[in-house]
N, C-alpha and C positions, 0 to 999 in steps of 0.2 A: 433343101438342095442347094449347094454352092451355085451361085452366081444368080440365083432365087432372086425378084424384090420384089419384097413384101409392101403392103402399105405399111403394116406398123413400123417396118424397117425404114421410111421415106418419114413419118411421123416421129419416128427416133430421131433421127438425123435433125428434123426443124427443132424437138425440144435442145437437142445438144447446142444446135446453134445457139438459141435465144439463153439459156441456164446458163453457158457459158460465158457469154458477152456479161449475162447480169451478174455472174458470180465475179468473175476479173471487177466489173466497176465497183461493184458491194464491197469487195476485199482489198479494194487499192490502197487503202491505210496498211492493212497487215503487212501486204503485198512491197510500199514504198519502205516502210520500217524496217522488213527484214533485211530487204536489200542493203540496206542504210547499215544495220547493225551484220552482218555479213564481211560489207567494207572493211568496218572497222575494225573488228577483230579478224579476220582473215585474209582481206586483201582480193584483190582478182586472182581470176574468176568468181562472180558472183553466182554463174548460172554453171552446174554440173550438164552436159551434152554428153550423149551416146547413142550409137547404132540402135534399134533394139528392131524386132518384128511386127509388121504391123499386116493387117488385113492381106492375104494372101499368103504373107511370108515378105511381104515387101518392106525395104529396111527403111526410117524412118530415122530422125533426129531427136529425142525424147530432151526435154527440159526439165531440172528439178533444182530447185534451192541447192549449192554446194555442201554436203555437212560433212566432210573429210579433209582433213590437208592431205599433200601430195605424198607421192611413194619419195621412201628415200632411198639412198643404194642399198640392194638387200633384199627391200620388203617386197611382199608377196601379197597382191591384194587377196583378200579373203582372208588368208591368214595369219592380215596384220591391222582386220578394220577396228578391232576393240582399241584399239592402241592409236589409228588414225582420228577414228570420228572425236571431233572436237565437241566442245561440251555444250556451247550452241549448236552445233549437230544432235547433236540427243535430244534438245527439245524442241528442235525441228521435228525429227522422226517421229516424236513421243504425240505429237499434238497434229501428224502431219501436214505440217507448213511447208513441208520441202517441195510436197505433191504438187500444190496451188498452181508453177509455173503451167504440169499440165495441160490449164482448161484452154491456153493458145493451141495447144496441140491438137484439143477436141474441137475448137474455131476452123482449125486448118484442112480438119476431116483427116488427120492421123490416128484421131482416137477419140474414143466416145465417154461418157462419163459414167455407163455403165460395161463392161467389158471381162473377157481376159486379162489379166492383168499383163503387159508386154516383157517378158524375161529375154536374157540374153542372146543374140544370136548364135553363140555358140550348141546351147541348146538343141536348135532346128536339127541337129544329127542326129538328135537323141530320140525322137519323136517315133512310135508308132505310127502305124496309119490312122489308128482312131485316134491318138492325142493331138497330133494334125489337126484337126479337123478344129481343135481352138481357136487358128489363126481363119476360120471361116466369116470372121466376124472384124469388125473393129479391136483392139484392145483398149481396156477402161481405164479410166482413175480410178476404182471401186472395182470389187468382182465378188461375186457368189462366192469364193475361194476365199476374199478379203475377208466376208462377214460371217466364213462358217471355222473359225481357227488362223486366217492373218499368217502369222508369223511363226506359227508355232506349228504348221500343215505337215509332212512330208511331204519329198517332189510329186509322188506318184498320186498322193490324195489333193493335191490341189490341182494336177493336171485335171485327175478324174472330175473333179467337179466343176473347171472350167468346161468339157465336154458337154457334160452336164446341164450348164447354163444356153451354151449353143442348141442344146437340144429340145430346151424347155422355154426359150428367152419370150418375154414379151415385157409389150408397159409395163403389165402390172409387177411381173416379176422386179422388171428394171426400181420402178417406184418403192417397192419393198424394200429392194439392196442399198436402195439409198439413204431409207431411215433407217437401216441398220448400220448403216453407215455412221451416219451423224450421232445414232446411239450411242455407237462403238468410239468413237473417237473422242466425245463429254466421258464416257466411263474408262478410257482407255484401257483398255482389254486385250489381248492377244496382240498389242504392239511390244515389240522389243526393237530396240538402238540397235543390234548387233542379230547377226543370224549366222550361225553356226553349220554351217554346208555339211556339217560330217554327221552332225543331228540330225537332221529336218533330210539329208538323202538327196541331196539337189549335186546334181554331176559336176565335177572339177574342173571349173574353163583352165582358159590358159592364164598364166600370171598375170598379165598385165589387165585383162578384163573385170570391167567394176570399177576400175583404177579412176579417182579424181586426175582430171587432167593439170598439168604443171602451170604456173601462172604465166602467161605473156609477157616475154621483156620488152622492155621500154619502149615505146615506139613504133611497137609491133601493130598489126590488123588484128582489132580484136569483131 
């Protein structure tokens, strides 16, 4: 039941904490490197930010590795990302490095590291009463939906099985999704650089949503 707390739900919460703090110090190399190699070929913004939904429906700051340059005049995000993401973008996505910033966000109690995955706020219109019921939860770095098809899903089958996960969630489940995780991302499987909205059935935001943000001129508060 919404607003339920469970112990394993208070038990989740403490692994999220400690996994995450040891994930950020374990990956600090990855984590300095990228950044480093990001600079260099792309410039600021190092960190991609956006709105997205989180627990409730409440909107949230999401952090991920930047693997896009900006819109130029014209472009239409979505239907110009094969063309944006940069070619270090692709082996970010491919090996998901982009994710990593995440696990501050599962620190902060934004998000959990097992979850819904958090899609657009645009989205939230689009929502049944039962697909709703996704945001009953945290949204993950990983999700039941990541490790049964990723990228390759349609909207309506990965909603259905984020439901799914709320419905069925425990440790052990959580524990599962995770080595299916780590499987999945050594054998890279159902990742793809690019996602194709008119494939996979995922509804048309508006233009500028998805969109890397423009870089800060000079002097600016970043």
């Amino acid at each position: 039941m919404p607003g339920t707390v469970r112990l394993s739900d208070v038990l989740k919460r403490l692994i999220d904490i400690w996994a995450a703090a040891a994930g950020l110090l374990v990956l600090s190399p990855i984590l300095a490197a990228t950044a480093v190699a990001l600079l260099v070929a792309q410039g600021r913004p190092i960190l991609f930010r956006q709105q997205r939904p989180g627990r409730g429906g409440v909107p949230f700051s999401i952090a991920k590795f930047r693997t896009m340059r900006v819109l130029r005049r014209g472009e239409v995000a979505y239907r110009t990302d094969e063309l944006r993401v940069t070619t270090l973008g692709r082996v970010l996505r491919a090996t998901s490095i982009d994710e990593l910033p995440e696990l501050w966000n599962v620190i902060r109690g934004e998000m959990s590291l097992v979850g819904p995955r958090p899609l657009l706020m645009e989205y939230l219109a689009t929502y049944t009463e039962r697909q709703r019921r996704r945001h009953e939860v945290r949204p993950g770095v990983t999700s039941w939906a990541a490790v049964n098809g990723r990228h390759v899903l349609r909207f309506e089958e990965r909603i259905e099985l984020d439901v799914w996960y709320v419905e069925h969630r425990s440790l052990r489940l959580d524990f599962r999704i995770i080595v299916m995780t780590i499987q999945q991302v050594l054998a890279r499987t159902a990742v793809s650089a690019i996602q194709d909205p008119d494939a996979i059935g995922f509804p048309l935001p508006g233009p500028d949503a998805g969109a890397d943000p423009a870089p800060s001129p000079p002097g600016a508060p970043r």
